[in-house]
ZAMARGU-4260 file (C-alpha; in steps of 0.2 Angstrom, whole numbers, plus 5000, padded with zeros to 4 digits):
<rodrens>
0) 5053/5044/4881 | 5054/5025/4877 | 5058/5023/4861 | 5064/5038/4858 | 5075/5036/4841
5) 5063/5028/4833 | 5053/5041/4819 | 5038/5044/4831 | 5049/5045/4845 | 5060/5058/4837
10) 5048/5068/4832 | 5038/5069/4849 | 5054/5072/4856 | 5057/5086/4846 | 5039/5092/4849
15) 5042/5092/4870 | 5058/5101/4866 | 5051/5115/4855 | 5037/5116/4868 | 5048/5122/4880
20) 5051/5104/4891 | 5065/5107/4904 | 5073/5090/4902 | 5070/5073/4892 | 5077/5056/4897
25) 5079/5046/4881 | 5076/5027/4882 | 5086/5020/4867 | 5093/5001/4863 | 5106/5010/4854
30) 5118/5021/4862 | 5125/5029/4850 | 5108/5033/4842 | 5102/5040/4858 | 5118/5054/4858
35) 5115/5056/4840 | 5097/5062/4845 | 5101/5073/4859 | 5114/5080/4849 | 5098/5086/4837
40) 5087/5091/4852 | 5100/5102/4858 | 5102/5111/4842 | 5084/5116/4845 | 5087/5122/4864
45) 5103/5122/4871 | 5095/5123/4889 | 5086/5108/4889 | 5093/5094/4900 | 5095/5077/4893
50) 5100/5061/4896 | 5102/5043/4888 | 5095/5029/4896 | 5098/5011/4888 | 5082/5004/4887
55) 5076/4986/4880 | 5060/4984/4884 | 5062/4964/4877 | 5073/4962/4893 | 5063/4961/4909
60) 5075/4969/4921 | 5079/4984/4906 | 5062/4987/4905 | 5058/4985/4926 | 5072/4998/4927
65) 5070/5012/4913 | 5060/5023/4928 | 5072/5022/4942 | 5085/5025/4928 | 5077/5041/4922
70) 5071/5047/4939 | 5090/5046/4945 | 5096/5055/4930 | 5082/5071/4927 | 5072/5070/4942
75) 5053/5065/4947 | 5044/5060/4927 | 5028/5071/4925 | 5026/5061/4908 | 5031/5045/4899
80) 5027/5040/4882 | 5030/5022/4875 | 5032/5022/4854 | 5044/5006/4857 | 5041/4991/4844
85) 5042/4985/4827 | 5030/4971/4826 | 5031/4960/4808 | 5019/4958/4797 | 5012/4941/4791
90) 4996/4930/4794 | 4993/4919/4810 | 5003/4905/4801 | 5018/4915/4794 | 5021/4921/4813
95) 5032/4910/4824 | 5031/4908/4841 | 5051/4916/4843 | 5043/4933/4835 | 5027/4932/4845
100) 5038/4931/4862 | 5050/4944/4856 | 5034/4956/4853 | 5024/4951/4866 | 5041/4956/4875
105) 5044/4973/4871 | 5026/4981/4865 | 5015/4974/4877 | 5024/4965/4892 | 5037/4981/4892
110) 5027/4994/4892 | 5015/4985/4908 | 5030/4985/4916 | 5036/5003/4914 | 5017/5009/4917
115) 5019/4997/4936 | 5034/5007/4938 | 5030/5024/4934 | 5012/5026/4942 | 5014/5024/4960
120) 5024/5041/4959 | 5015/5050/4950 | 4998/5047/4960 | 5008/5051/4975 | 5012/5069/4970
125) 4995/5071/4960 | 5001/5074/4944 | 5006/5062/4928 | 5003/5058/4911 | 5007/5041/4902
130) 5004/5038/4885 | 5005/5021/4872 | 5010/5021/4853 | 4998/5007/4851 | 4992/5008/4832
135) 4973/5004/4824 | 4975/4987/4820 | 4970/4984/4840 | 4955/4988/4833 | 4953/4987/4814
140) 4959/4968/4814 | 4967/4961/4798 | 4975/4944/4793 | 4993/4949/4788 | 4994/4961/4802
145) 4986/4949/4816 | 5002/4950/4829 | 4998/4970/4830 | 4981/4968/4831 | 4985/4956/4847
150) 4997/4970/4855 | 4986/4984/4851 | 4972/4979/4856 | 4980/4973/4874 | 4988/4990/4875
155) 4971/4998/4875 | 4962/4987/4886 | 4976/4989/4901 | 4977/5007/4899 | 4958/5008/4900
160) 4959/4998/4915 | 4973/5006/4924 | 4968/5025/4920 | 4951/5021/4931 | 4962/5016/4944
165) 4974/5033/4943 | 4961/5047/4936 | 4958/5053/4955 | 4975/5057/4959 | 4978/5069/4943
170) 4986/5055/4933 | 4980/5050/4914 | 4984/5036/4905 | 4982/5035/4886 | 4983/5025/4870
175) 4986/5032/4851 | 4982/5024/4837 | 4991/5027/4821 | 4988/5021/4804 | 5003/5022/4792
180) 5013/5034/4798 | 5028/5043/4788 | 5041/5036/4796 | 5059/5025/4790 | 5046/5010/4796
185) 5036/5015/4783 | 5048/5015/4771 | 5054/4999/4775 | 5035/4992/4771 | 5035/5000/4756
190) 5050/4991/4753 | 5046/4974/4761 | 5027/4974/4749 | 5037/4981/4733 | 5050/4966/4734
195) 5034/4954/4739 | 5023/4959/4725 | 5036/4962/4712 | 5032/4980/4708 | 5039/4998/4711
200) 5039/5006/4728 | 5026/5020/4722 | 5014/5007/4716 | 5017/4998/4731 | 5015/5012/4741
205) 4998/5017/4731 | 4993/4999/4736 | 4996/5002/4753 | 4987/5019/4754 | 4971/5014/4743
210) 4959/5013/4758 | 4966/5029/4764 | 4956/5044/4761 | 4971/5059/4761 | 4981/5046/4749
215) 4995/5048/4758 | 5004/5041/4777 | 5001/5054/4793 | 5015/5065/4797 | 5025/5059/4812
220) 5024/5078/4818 | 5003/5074/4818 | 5005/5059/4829 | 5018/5071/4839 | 5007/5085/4841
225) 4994/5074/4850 | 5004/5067/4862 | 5011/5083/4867 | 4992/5089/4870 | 4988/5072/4877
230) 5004/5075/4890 | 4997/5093/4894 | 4986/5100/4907 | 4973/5104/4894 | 4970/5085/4892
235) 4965/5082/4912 | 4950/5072/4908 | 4956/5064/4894 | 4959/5046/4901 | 4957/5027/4897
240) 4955/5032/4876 | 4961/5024/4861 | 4963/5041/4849 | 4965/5037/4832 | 4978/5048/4822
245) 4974/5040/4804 | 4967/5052/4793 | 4950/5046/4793 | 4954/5027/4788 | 4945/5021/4803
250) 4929/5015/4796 | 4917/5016/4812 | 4914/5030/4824 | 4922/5020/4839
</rodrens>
């Protein structure tokens, strides 16, 4: 799990380990995190292995290196889910070039180098799952959120290409999408619009929430629960998607 302290992380972390996942290596920037979270996924099993990997996917050779780590630590990966990545908000011309690098680092660039990594092995013994944290602006574009779109929408389309190339040897390869999820990054753009706008973080949240249907962000354990599915054996022909998890906010079928 890259990412694996972050609130989507956590929580699918948590999902794998109530599920009955023997072991779990943790791809953290922050050490100390990354105990902090095994320390809480062994209060919910005591039998599951674990192990903490320093992982920053904005530094080639960390990213290049997070599979041979992991493999060395818990064995042969059966899955790997990406939910690294905090992209900023802001219009084309609020973004500068030293923010488009660093995301273009970790949330796209990275996660291409993991997938490299990790695939070869898995087609050769006939079994893997891979999914992306992208999220729907990849394919709902919007101006203050152009820098996610960009990532997003990249993510898909080299998971779409790759999991043609895998789908024959037992390997999937997917993207989810999520919309506002209710994680601390959400809270901090509650926070970052409240302070822009001038008004209370519950008007700024209903701001935020106005074009989405359930009135309210998706539960990290939704997200959580559709990865786990996604990483399964039920989801064998499941390959090459985009899945939204948004709670109806995307406005077209595809």
């Amino acid at each position: 799990m890259v990412g694996a302290n972050g609130g989507v992380g956590r929580a699918v972390c948590a999902a794998l380990v109530r599920e009955g996942a023997g072991s779990l290596a943790l791809g953290v920037r922050d050490q100390e995190a990354g105990a902090s979270l095994a320390q809480e996924l062994r209060s919910l099993s005591a039998d599951v292995g674990l192990a903490v990997i320093a992982c920053d996917l904005e530094v080639t050779d960390e990213a290049a290196s997070v599979v041979p780590a992991a493999t060395a630590a818990i064995g042969p990966l059966d899955g790997v889910v990406m939910a690294a990545g905090d992209p900023p908000s802001g219009t084309l011309w609020d973004v500068d070039d030293q923010a488009w690098d660093r995301v273009l680092r970790t949330m796209l660039l990275g996660p291409i180098r993991v997938i490299r990594a990790v695939l070869p092995g898995m087609a050769e013994r006939g079994w893997g799952r891979v999914v992306v944290v992208a999220g729907l602006n990849g394919r709902k574009p919007a101006a203050g959120g152009v820098i996610a779109g960009v990532v997003c929408a990249g993510l898909a389309n080299v998971v779409t290409a790759v999991a043609k190339e895998v789908i024959a040897s037992g390997v999937t390869v997917n993207v989810v999408d999520p919309h506002f999820t209710d994680t601390p990054r959400w809270q901090r753009h509650v926070q970052r619009v409240s302070a822009q706008a001038g008004v209370s973080t519950e008007d700024a949240a209903k701001q935020l929430l106005r074009d989405v249907p359930r009135g309210r962000p998706v539960p990290a354990d939704d997200v959580a629960n559709a990865i786990v599915f996604l990483l399964s054996e039920q989801a064998a022909s499941i390959s090459g998607a985009a899945l939204p998890i948004d709670g109806a906010v995307n406005p077209g079928i595809y």
